[in-house]
C-alpha positions in Angstrom: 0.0 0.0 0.0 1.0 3.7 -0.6 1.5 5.0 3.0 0.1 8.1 3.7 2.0 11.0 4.8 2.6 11.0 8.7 3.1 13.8 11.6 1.0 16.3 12.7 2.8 19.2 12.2 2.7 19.5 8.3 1.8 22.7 7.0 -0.1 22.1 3.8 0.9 24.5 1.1 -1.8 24.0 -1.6 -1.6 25.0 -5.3 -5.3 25.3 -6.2 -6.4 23.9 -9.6 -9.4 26.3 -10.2 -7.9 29.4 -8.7 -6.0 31.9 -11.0 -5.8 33.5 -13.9 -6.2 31.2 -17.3 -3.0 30.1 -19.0 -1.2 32.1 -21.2 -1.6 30.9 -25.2 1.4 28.4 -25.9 2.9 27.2 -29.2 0.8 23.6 -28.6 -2.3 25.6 -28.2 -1.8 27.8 -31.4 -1.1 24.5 -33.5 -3.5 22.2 -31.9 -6.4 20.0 -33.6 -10.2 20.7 -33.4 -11.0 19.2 -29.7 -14.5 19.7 -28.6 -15.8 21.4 -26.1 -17.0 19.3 -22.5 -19.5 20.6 -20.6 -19.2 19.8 -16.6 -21.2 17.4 -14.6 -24.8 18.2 -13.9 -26.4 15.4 -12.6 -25.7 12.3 -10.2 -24.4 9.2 -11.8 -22.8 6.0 -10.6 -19.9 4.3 -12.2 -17.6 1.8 -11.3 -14.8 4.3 -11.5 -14.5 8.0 -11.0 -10.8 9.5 -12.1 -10.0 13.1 -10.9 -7.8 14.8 -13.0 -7.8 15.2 -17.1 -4.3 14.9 -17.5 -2.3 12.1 -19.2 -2.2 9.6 -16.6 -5.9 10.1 -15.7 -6.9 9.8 -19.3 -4.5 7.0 -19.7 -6.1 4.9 -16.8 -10.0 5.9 -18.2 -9.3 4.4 -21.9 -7.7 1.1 -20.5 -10.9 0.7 -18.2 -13.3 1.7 -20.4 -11.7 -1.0 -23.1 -11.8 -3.4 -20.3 -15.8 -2.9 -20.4 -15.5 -0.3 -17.4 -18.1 2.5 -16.9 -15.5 4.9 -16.2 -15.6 9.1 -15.5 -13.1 11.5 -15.8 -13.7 14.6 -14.0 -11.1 18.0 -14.8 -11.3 21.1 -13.2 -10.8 23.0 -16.3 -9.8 21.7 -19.6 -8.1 18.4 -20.7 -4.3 18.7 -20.3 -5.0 22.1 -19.2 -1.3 22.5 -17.5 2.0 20.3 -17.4 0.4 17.4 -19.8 0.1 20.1 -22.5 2.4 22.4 -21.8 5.5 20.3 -21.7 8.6 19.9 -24.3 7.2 16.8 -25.6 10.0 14.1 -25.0 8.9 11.0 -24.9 11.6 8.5 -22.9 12.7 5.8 -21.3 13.9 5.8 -17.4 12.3 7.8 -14.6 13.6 11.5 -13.0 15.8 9.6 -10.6 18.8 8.0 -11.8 18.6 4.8 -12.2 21.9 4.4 -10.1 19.3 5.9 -7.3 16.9 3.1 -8.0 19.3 0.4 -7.8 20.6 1.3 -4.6 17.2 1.7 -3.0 15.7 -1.7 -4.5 18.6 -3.9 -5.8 19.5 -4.7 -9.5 16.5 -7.0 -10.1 14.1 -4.7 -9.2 15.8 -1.6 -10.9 15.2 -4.0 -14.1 12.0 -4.8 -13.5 11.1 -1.1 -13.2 13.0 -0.2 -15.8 11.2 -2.5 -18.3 7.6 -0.8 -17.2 9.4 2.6 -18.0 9.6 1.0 -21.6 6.8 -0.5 -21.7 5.6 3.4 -20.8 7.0 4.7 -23.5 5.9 2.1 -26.2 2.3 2.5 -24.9 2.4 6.3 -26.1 3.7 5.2 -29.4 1.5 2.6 -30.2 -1.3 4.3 -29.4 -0.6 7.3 -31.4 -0.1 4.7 -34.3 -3.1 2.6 -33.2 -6.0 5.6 -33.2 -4.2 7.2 -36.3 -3.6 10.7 -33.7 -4.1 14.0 -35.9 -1.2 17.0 -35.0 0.9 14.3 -32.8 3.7 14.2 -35.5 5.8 12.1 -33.4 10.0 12.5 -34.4 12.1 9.3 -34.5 15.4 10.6 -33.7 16.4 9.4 -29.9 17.2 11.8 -27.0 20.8 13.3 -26.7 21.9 14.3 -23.3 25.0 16.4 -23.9 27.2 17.1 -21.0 28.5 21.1 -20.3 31.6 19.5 -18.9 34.7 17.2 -20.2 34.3 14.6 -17.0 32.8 11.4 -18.5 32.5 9.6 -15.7 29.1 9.3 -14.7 27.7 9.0 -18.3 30.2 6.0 -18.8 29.0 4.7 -15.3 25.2 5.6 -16.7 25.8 3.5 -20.2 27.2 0.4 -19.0 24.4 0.3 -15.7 21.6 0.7 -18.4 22.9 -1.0 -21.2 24.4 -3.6 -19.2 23.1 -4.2 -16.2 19.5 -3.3 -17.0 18.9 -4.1 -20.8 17.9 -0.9 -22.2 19.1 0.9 -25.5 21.9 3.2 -24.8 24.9 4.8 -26.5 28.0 6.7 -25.6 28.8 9.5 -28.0 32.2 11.5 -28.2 33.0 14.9 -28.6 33.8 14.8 -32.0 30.4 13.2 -33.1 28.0 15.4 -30.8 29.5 18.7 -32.3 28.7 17.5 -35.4 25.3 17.7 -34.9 25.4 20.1 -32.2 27.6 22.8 -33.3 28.9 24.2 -30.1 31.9 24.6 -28.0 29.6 24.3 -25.1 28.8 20.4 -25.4 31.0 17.8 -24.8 30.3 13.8 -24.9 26.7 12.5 -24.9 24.4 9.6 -23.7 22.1 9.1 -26.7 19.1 7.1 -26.2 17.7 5.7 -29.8 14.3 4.8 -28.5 13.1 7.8 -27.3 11.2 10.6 -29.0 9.2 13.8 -29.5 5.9 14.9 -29.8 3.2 17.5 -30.0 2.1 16.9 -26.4 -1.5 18.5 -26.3 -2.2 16.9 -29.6 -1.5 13.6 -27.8 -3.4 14.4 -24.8 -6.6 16.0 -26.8 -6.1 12.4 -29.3 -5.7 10.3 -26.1 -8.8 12.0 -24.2 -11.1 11.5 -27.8 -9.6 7.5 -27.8 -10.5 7.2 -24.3 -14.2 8.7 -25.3 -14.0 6.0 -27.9 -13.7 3.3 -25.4 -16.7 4.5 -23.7 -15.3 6.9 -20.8 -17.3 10.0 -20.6 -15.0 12.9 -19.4 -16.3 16.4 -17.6 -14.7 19.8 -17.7 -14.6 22.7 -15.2 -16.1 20.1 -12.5 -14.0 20.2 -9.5 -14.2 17.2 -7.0 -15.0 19.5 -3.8 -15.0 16.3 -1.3 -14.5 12.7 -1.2 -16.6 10.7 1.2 -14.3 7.0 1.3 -15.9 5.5 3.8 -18.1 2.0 2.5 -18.1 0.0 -0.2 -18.9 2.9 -2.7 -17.2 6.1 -2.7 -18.9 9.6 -3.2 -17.2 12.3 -4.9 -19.0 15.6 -4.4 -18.5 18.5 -7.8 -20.3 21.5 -7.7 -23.6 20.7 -9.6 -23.6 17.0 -9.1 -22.5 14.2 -7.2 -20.8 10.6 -8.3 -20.8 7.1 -6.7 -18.5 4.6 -7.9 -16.5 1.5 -7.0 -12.8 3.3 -7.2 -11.9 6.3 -7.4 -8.5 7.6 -9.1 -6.5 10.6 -8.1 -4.5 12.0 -10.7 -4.7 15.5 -9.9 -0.6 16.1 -9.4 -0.3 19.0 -7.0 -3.8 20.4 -7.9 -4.9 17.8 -5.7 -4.5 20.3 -2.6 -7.3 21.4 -1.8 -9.4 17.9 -2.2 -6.9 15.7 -0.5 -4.0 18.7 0.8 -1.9 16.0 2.4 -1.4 13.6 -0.5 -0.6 16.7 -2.7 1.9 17.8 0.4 3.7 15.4 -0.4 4.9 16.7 -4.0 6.9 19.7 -4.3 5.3 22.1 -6.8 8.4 23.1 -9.7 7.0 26.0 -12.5 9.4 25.7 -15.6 9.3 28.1 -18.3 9.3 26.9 -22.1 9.5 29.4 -25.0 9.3 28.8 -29.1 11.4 31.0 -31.6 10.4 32.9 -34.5 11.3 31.0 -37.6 14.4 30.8 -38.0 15.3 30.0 -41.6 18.4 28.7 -42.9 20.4 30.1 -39.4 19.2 27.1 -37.4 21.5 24.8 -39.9 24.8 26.4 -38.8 23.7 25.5 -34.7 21.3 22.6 -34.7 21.5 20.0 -37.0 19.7 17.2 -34.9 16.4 16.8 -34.8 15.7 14.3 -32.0 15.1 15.9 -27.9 18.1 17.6 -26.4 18.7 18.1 -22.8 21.8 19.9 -21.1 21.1 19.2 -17.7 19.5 17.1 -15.0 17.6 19.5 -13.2 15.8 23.1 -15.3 18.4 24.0 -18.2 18.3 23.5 -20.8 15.6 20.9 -23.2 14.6 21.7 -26.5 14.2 20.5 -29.8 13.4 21.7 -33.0 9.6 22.2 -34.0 7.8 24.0 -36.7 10.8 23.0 -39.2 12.8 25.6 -38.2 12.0 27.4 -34.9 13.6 26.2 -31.4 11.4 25.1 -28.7 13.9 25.9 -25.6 12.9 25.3 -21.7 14.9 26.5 -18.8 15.1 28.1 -15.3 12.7 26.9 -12.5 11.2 28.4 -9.6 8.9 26.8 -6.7 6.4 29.9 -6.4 4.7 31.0 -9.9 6.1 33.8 -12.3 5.4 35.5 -14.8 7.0 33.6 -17.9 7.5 37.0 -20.3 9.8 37.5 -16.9 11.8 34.7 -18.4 11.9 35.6 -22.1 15.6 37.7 -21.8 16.9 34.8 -19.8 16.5 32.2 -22.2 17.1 34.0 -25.0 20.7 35.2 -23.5 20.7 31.1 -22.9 20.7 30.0 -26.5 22.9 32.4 -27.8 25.4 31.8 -25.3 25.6 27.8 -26.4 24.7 29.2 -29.9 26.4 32.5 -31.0 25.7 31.7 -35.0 22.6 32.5 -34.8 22.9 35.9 -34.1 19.3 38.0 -32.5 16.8 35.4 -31.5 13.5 36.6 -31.2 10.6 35.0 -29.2 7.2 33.8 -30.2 5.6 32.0 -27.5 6.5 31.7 -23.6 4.9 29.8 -21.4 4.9 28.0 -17.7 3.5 25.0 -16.0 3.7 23.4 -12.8 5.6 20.5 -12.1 5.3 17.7 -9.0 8.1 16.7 -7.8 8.6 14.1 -4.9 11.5 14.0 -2.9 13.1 10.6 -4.3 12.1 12.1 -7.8 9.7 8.4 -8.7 6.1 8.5 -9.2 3.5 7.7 -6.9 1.6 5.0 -7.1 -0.8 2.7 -5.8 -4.0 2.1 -3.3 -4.0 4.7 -1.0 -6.7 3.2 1.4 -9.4 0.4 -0.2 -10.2 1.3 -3.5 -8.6 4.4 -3.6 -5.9 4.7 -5.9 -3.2 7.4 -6.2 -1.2 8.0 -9.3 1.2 10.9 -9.5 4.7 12.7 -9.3 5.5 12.2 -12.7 7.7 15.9 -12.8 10.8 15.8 -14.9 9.8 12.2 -17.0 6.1 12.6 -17.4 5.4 11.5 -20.9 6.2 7.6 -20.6 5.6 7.3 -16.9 1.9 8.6 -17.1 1.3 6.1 -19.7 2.9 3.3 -17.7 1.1 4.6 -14.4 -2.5 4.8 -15.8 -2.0 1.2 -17.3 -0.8 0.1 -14.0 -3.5 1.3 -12.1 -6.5 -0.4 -15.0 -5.1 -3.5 -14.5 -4.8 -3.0 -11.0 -8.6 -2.5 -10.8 -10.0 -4.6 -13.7 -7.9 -7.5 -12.9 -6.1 -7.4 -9.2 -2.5 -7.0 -11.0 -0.4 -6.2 -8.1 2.6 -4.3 -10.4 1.7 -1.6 -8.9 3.7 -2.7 -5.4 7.2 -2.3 -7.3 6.9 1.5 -6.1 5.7 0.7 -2.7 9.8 1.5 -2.0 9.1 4.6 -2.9 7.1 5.8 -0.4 4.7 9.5 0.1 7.1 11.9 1.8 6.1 15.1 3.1 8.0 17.8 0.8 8.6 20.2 3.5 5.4 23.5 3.0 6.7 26.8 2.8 10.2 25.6 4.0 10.5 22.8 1.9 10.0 24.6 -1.4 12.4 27.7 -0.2 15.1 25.2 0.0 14.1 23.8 -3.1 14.7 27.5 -4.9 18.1 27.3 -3.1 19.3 23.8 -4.0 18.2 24.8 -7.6 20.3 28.1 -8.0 23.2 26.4 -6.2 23.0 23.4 -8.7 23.2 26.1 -11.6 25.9 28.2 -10.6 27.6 24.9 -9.6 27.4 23.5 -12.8 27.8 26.5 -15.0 31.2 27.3 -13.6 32.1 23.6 -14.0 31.2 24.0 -17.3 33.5 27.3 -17.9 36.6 25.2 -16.2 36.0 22.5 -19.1 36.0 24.9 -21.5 38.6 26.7 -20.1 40.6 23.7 -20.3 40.2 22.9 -23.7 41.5 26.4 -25.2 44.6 25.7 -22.9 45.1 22.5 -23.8 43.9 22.2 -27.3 41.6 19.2 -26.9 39.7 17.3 -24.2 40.8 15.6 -21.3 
């Protein structure tokens, strides 16, 4: 079981999914297909399962119960993917946000490899289903991930090849210098891990594709109906919205850190990360002389930098994080600078788009899930490695249900921790600038070293 949060000093800091203002326009939503629009819940209905939250996982758990012969609603406080599941950089891949070196040393090698495979089998499920339901606007890029490191120490990516490709069976590759600046055309990279399974995606498109397959199935989803309460006690559940009220067997929480002010001490225990994502204006034939790869691209472990090409020839850049909202057009100068700092070629680079959206992080950085109490399941933390892991949590937790499949108890390791209120996410901030300046004057040394000595160490 999924242990709920204990002591009974928590402060619950709660990030409210129906307060503030709408969302700012993003590149996704100027490029998105048709979706129609779903009214909210106006009557009382019983099903055998209600699941709280529109997002990926939620809508990922509603179309594997409704094909399982289910009657199955999805209840969103706004709109479908409203937030982080269309609003993110689209990558699609394998793993989880904790390295996997993490995950071995917490539940042994066999384990890691077990969990490992369902992080796969995550990602697969997105791409068959896109190629299954015939997705319009998905336009899903075969090209891998590259994760390109700022500094000359190989280390840890050597360590991360031969534990993945080795140990745990995945599909992994070791690039040098010489072959990443090739494609990346910058005296800011050095070696790479390069991950050939993984790719990139239009990430509302998926979500509005997977909500309409899950409609398909037979799921019927409501918008702008906020579950208010929860009554748990019995054999049937009651979820309480504002103009109506639903029984069912199960209910699902997949609300991510909007859960707060339904359940505030579940959400408690995720810490709320807003990450700011930005599109160019087209580029043209400047993007050649900088980027000539055309799978996902990340820098970093933590905020800075991902991005990827999109729109044939415009950058799609995310950076800098902060645990409190801002304003993204606050943002725009900063990642700007970023790019033409790794990527001087291309001379002014102008913005079209900027956009936030709020992350959940837990502590150990592994999602959350499982049965929270009898029949109430919990499936969440998917920050920093959403794309494959909602998939492979929503499928966990329909087979769970429909079928008694206990996979779901591979993450009981990874237990709810509260992530600290107020305090907790201060020190988050702090840990996150640290990280940055840490790394960013590693980075200059390597450099540094290279002019010196004429070539890499």
């Amino acid at each position: 079981m999924v242990g709920r949060p204990g002591g009974r000093d928590q402060r619950i800091d709660v990030v409210s999914s129906s307060g503030g203002p709408a969302p700012a326009s993003t590149w996704y939503t100027d490029t998105m297909v048709a979706a129609p629009v779903r009214g909210p819940l106006t009557s009382d209905i019983d099903v055998d399962v209600c699941v709280i939250g529109g997002g990926l996982a939620g809508l990922t758990a509603a179309r594997e119960l409704a094909r399982r012969g289910w009657s199955v609603v999805v209840i969103e406080a706004r709109e479908i993917a409203w937030n982080a599941s269309g609003r993110n950089t689209g990558f699609v891949l394998p793993g989880f946000a904790c390295d996997m070196d993490a995950v071995v040393k917490r539940v042994g090698l066999d384990d890691a490899k077990a969990l490992w495979a369902l992080s796969e089998a995550g990602l697969d499920y997105v791409r068959t289903t896109i190629r299954e339901t015939d997705m319009p606007g998905v336009d899903p890029v075969e090209e891998g991930w590259l994760k390109v490191a700022k500094s000359d120490d190989a280390d840890d990516d050597l360590a991360t090849v031969r534990l993945i490709g080795q140990e745990l069976g995945g599909q992994i590759e070791g690039w040098p210098v010489e072959r990443v600046r090739d494609v990346l055309k910058s005296n800011h990279y050095f070696h790479a891990v390069y991950t050939p399974h993984a790719f990139h995606i239009h990430a509302l498109n998926y979500a509005l594709g997977l909500a309409a397959a899950a409609e398909a199935a037979g799921a019927r989803i409501f918008e702008q109906t906020p579950a208010l309460s929860i009554d748990a006690t019995g054999v049937r559940k009651r979820v309480v919205t504002p103009s109506g009220r639903l029984r069912a067997d199960h209910v699902v929480l997949t609300g991510n850190v909007h859960l707060g002010n339904l359940v505030p001490r579940i959400a408690g225990t995720l810490m709320p990360v807003w990450t700011y994502v930005m599109t160019t204006k087209p580029l043209g034939g400047r993007l050649e002389s900088a980027v000539t790869f055309r799978g996902a691209i990340s820098d970093s472990d933590l905020a800075d930098n991902h991005y990827r090409v999109v729109g044939g020839d415009r950058l799609m850049w995310a950076g800098r994080a902060t645990t409190w909202p801002r304003d993204p057009r606050s943002f725009a100068r900063a990642l700007t600078a970023d790019i033409a700092e790794v990527y001087p070629q291309l001379g002014p680079v102008e913005f079209e788009h900027m956009w936030n959206g709020v992350l959940g992080n837990s502590l150990h950085r592994m999602p959350q899930i499982g049965e929270l109490s009898p029949r109430i399941w919990l499936a969440s933390g998917f920050g920093g490695h959403g794309i494959n892991t909602t998939a492979m949590a929503g499928d966990i937790i329909a087979r769970a249900i429909t079928e008694g499949d206990d996979t779901w108890r591979r993450f009981v390791p990874f237990e709810l921790v509260w992530s600290g209120g107020a305090i907790g996410r201060a020190a988050a901030q702090v840990h996150y600038w640290w990280y940055r300046f840490n790394e960013r004057t590693k980075a200059k040394q390597a450099r540094r070293r290279e002019a010196e000595y004429g070539g890499v160490s």
